[in-house]
VOGU-3710 file (C-alpha; in Angstrom, 3 decimals, decimal comma):
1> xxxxxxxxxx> 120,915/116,924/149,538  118,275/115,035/151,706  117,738/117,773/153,993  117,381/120,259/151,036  114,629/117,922/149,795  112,805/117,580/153,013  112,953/121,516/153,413  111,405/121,681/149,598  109,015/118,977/150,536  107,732/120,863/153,479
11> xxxxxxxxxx> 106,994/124,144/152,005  105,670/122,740/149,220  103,097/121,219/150,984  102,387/125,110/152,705  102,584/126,498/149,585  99,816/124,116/147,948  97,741/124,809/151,265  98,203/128,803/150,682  97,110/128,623/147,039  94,362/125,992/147,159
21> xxxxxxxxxx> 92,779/126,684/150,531  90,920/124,410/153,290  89,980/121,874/150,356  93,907/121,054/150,033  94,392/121,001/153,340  92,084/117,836/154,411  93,318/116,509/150,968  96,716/116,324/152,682  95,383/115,404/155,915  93,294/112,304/154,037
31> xxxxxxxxxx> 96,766/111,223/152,022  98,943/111,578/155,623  95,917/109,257/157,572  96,395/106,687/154,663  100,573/106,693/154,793  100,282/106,313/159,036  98,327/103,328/158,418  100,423/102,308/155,825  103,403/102,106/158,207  102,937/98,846/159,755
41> xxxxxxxxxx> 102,851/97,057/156,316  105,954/99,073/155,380  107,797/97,488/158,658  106,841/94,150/157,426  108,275/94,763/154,066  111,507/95,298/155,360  111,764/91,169/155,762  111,139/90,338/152,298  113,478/93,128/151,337  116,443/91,079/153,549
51> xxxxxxxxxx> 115,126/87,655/151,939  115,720/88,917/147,975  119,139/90,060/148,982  120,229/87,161/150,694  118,881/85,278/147,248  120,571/87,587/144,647  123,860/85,303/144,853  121,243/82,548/142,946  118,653/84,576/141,717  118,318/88,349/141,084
61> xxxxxxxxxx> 114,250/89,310/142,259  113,388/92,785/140,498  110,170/94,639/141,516  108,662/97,308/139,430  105,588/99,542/139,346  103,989/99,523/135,812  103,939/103,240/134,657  100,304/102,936/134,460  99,483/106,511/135,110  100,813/108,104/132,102
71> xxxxxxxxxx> 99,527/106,795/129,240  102,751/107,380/126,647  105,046/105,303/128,942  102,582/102,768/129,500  102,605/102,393/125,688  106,298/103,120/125,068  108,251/101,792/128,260  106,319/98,641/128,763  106,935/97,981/124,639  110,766/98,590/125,076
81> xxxxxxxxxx> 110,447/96,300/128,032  108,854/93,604/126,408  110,593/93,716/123,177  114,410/93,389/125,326  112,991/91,037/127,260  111,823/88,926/124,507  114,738/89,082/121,920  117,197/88,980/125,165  118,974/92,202/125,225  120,311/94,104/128,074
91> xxxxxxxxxx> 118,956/91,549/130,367  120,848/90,223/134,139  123,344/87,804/133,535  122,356/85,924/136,573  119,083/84,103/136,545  116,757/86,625/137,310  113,172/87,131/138,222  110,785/90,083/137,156  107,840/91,075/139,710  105,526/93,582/137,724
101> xxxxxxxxxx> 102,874/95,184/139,548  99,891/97,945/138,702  99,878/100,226/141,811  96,397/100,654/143,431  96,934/104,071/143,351  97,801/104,298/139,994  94,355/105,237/137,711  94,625/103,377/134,556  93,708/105,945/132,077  92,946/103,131/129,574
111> xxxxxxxxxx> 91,709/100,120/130,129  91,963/98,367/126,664  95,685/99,057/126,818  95,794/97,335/130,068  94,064/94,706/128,930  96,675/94,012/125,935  99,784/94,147/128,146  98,210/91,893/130,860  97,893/89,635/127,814  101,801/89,450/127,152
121> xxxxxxxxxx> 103,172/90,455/130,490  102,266/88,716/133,746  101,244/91,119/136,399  101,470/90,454/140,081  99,223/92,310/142,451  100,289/95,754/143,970  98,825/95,566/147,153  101,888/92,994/148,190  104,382/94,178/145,628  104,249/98,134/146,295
131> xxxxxxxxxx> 105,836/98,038/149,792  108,814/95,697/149,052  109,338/97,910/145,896  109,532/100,972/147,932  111,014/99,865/151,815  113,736/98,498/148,815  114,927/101,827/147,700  115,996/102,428/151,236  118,021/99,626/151,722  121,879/100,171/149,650
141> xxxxxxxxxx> 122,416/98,118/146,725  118,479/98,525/145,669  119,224/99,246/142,082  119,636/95,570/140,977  116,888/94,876/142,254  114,807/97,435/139,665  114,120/97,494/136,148  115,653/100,854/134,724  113,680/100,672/131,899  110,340/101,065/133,482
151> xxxxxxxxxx> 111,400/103,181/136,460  112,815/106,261/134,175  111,361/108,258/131,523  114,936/108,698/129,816  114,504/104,943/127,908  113,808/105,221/124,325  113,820/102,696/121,477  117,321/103,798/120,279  118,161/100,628/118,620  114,942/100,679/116,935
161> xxxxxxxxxx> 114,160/97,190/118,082  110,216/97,923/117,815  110,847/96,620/113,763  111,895/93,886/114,725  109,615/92,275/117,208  105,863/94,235/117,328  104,522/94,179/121,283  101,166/94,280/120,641  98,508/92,737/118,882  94,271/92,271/118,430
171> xxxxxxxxxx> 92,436/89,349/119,043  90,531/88,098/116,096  87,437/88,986/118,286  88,586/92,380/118,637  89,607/92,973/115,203  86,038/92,052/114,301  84,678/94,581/116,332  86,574/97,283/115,644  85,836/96,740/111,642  82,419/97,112/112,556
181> xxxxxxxxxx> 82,614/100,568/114,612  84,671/102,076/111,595  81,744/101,149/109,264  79,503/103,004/111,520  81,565/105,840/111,164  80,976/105,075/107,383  83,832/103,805/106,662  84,465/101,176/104,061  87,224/98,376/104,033  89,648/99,817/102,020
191> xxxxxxxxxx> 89,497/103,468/103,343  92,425/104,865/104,826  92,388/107,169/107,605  94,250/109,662/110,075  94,448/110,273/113,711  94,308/113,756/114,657  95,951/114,501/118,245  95,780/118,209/119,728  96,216/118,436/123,007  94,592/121,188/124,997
201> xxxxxxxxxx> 94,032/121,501/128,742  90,489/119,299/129,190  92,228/115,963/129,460  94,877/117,858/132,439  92,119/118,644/133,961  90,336/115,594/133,912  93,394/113,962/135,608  93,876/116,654/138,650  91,439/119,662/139,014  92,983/122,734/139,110
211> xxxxxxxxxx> 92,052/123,033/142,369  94,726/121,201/143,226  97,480/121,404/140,174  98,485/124,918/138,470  98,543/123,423/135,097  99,540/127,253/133,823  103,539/126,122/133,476  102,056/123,273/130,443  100,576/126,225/128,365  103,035/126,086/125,492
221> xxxxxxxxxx> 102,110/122,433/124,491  98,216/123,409/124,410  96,689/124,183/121,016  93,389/125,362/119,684  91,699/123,011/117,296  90,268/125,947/114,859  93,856/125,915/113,948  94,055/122,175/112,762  91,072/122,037/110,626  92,890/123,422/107,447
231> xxxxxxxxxx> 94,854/120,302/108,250  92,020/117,913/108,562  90,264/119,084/105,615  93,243/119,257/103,223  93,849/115,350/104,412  89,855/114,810/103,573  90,621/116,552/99,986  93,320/113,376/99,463  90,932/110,911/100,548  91,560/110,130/103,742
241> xxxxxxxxxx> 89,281/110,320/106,632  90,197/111,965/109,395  89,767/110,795/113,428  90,484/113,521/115,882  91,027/111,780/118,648  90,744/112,052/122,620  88,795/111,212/125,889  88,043/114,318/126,197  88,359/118,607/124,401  87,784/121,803/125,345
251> xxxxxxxxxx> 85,860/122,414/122,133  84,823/120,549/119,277  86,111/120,331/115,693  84,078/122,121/113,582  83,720/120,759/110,039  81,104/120,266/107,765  83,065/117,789/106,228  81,908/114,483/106,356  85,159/112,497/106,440  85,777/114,573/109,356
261> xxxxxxxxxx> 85,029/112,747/112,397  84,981/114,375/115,932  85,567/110,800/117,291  85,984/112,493/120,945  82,583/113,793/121,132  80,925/110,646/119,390  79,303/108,222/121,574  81,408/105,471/119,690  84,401/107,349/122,232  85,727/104,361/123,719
271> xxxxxxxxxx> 89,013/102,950/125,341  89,194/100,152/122,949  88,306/102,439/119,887  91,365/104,603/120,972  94,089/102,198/120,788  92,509/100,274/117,199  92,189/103,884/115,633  96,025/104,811/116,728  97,061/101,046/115,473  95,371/100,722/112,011
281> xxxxxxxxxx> 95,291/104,554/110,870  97,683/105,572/107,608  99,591/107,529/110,220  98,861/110,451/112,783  99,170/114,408/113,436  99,874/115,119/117,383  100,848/117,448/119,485  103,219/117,004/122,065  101,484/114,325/124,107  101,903/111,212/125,095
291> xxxxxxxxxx> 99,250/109,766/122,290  102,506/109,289/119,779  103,721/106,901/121,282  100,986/104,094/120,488  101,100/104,951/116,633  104,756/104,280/116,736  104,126/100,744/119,041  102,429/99,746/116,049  104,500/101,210/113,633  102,807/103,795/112,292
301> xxxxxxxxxx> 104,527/107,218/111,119  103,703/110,078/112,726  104,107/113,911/112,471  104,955/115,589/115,142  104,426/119,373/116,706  106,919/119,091/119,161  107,967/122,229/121,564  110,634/120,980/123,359  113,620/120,846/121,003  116,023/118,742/123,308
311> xxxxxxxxxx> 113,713/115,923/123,898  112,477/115,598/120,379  111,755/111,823/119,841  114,538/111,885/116,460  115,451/107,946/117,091  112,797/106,673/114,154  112,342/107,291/110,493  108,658/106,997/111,743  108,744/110,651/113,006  107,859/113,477/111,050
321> xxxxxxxxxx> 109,217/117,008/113,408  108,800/120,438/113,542  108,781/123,087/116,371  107,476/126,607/117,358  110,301/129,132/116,462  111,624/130,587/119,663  111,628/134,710/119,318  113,465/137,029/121,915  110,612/139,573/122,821  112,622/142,553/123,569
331> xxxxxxxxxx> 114,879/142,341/120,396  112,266/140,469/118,055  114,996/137,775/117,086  114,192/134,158/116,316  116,362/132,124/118,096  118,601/129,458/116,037  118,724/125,513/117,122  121,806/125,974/118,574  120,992/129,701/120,133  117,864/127,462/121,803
341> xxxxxxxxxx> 120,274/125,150/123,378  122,707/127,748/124,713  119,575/129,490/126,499  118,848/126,361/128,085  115,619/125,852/127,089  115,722/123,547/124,970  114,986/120,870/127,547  112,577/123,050/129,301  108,636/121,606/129,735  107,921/124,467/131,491
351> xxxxxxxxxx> 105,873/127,781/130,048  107,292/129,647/132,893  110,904/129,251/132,120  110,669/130,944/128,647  109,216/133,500/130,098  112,017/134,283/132,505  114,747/134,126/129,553  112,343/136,719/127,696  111,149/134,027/124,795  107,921/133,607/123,668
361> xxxxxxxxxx> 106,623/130,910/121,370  105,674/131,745/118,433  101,955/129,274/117,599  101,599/127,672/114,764  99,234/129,254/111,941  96,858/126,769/110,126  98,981/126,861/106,956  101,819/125,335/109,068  100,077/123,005/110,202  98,401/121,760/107,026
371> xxxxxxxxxx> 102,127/122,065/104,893  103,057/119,304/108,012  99,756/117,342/107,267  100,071/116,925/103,833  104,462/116,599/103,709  103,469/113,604/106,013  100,762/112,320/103,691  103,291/112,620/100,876  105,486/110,463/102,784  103,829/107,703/103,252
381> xxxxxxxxxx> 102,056/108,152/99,359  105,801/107,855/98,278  105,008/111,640/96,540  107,586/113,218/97,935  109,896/114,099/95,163  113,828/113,790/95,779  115,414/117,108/96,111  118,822/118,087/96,793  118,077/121,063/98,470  115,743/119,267/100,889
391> xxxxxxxxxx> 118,336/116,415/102,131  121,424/118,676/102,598  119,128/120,528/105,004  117,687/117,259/106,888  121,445/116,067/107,200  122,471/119,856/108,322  119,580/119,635/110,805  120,854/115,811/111,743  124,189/116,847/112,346  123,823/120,312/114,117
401> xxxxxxxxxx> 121,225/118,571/116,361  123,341/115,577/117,424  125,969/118,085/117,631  124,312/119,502/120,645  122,757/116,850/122,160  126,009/115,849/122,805  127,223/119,116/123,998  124,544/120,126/126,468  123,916/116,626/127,635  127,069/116,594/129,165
411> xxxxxxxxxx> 126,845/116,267/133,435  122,227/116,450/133,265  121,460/113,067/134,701  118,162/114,280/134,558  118,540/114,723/130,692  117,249/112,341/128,273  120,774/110,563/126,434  118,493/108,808/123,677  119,016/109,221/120,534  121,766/107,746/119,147
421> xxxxxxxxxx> 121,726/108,242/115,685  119,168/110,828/114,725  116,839/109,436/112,564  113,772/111,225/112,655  113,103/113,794/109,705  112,485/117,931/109,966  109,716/119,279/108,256  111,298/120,399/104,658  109,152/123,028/104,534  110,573/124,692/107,636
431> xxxxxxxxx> 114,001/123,833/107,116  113,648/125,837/103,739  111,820/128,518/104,935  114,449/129,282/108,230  117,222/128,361/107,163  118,546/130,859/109,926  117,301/128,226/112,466  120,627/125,758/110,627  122,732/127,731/113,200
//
């Protein structure tokens, strides 16, 4: 298995030299220079490796990098963190010791959000911590000395423990502040207001130029904002303003709408404004993106366009789903939920494997979008009306779900097993409407 790794490793580094050219090549040559310095201070991180384990009969030490780099799980895996950690579940039963660090080489794509956690979580500094952490992983028994929690992506708030102990919070300073940039948006006290999330390939790019990342096999989770401003202006017709969020777009929002706000391409943009909008708003529309995660920190609901059916987040009552329907090119058949799973795709994140199995994804229209929108809004009015019809297909769509979850889970470490009891609701709308999807 090694060797197979180290032969992938190696032409993958040939391959990324082929397709990106000279450029890539002293990029690799830079990053190799900074690891042969590196190894001396590895070699001395051996010792303090042989010290914890000669401690863990007193005291268990466990290191962990801060996912810092990815802004959902440094909202959502630092909260679960915190939250067990506080209320005192799944902790060591030995005395233990946590060492958090923010690697160095980690950008922290925002800063106000690092700010908050420094303010609950103490954070020890990288520069020491990063080469024990990793000279530990090489040494047997290393797993003890981790925190699972932070070092996977396959950690979810199951138990729903977020309602009962809430991570995060403003300083009266900050809460101040961020009254005052919502009334330059023209906002009044009492106003409610909605976070609008489309994700779309500017913010990729931002992080690694395509130069040096093919960011082709994430083209099924990228949207076009024309499509969303039905959405936004049907929310606008209820009252609500209307926040579409970012750091950065491809394109802007175009609305002549006042209560419309193209918050990314304001120059009130800022890190701090990010994570008060995602906190105080009514509740959010998003894409599949990380951003969905810090409305649900705070406890906000949040409807969801999710295209990856096996890793929809269905653990909260918070969520609000609904997916792109999965046709078969050739014989122009929509795939059921349960045809989806037996394709194996529905764990898939990447474009390019639908496209081997002959599936395309079918976008969303602006009416979908907008029916989403405004079941949400209904929601949290309370104006959804109880309907028979309507919860014998959520509890069809609960049950048929978990039901293969559990089946095609089976033997995938790399699979997430989170969701317990499923939770989450289906669009209505879409349930009634494909009711051939039930399958």
């Amino acid at each position: 298995m090694k060797i197979q790794f180290i032969k992938d490793f190696i032409f993958k580094q040939f391959g990324d030299i082929k397709t990106y050219g000279i450029q890539e090549l002293f990029r690799k040559f830079r990053l190799l220079t900074k690891f042969l310095i590196k190894i001396p201070i590895y070699f001395l991180a051996f010792f303090p490796c042989i010290i914890i384990r000669l401690m863990s009969p007193w005291i268990i030490i466990r290191i962990e990098k801060a996912p810092s780099s990815n802004f959902g799980n440094f909202c959502f895996s630092l909260g679960v963190y915190y939250i067990k950690k506080k209320l005192k579940i799944n902790q060591p039963k030995k005395k233990h010791l946590d060492l958090l660090y923010i690697s160095q080489n980690d950008k922290i794509y925002n800063k106000q959000l690092a700010k908050m956690w420094k303010r609950k979580i103490k954070f020890f500094p990288g520069y020491f911590l990063e080469p024990i952490h990793l000279i530990n992983r090489l040494i047997p028994g290393w797993k003890i000395h981790t925190i699972k929690i932070l070092s996977t992506e396959l950690e979810k708030d199951v138990d729903n423990l977020n309602e009962k102990c809430l991570p995060l919070d403003f300083t009266q300073e900050e809460e101040r502040y961020g009254k005052e940039i919502l009334k330059k948006f023209g906002l009044k006290p009492d106003d409610k207001f909605v976070c609008l999330q489309v994700r779309d390939l500017a913010y990729s790019l931002k992080k690694i130029s395509s130069r040096f990342r093919d960011w082709s096999y994430h083209d099924h989770r990228n949207y076009n904002i024309d499509d969303f401003v039905m959405a936004a202006e049907s929310l606008a017709e209820r009252g609500c303003y209307v926040f579409r969020m970012g750091v950065v777009a491809e394109k802007p929002l175009n609305s002549k709408n006042k209560k419309i706000i193209d918050y990314v391409n304001t120059d009130l943009r800022s890190d701090f404004m990010d994570i008060y909008l995602g906190a105080k708003c009514s509740f959010s529309v998003t894409t599949d993106s990380g951003f969905y995660e810090l409305p649900y920190l705070f406890r906000k609901p949040t409807a969801i366009l999710h295209s990856t059916v096996g890793r929809f987040p269905a653990y909260s009552d918070k969520f609000l789903l609904t997916t792109k329907k999965h046709v078969l090119e050739k014989e122009k058949k929509e795939l059921s939920l349960s045809e989806i799973f037996s394709y194996e795709l529905a764990y898939s994140c990447d474009a390019r494997d639908f496209k081997k199995k002959g599936v395309k994804l079918i976008d969303f229209t602006p009416a979908d979008i907008k029916d989403l929108a405004l079941e949400m809004a209904d929601i949290v009015e309370s104006k959804e009306k109880p309907n028979l019809e309507n919860e014998e297909l959520q509890n069809k769509f609960k049950s048929l779900y978990a039901l293969n979850i559990k089946k095609h889970s089976q033997g995938h470490e790399d699979i997430p097993k989170l969701h317990g009891k499923i939770r989450s609701r289906f669009s209505s709308k879409f349930l009634r409407e494909n009711k051939i999807w039930l399958k």
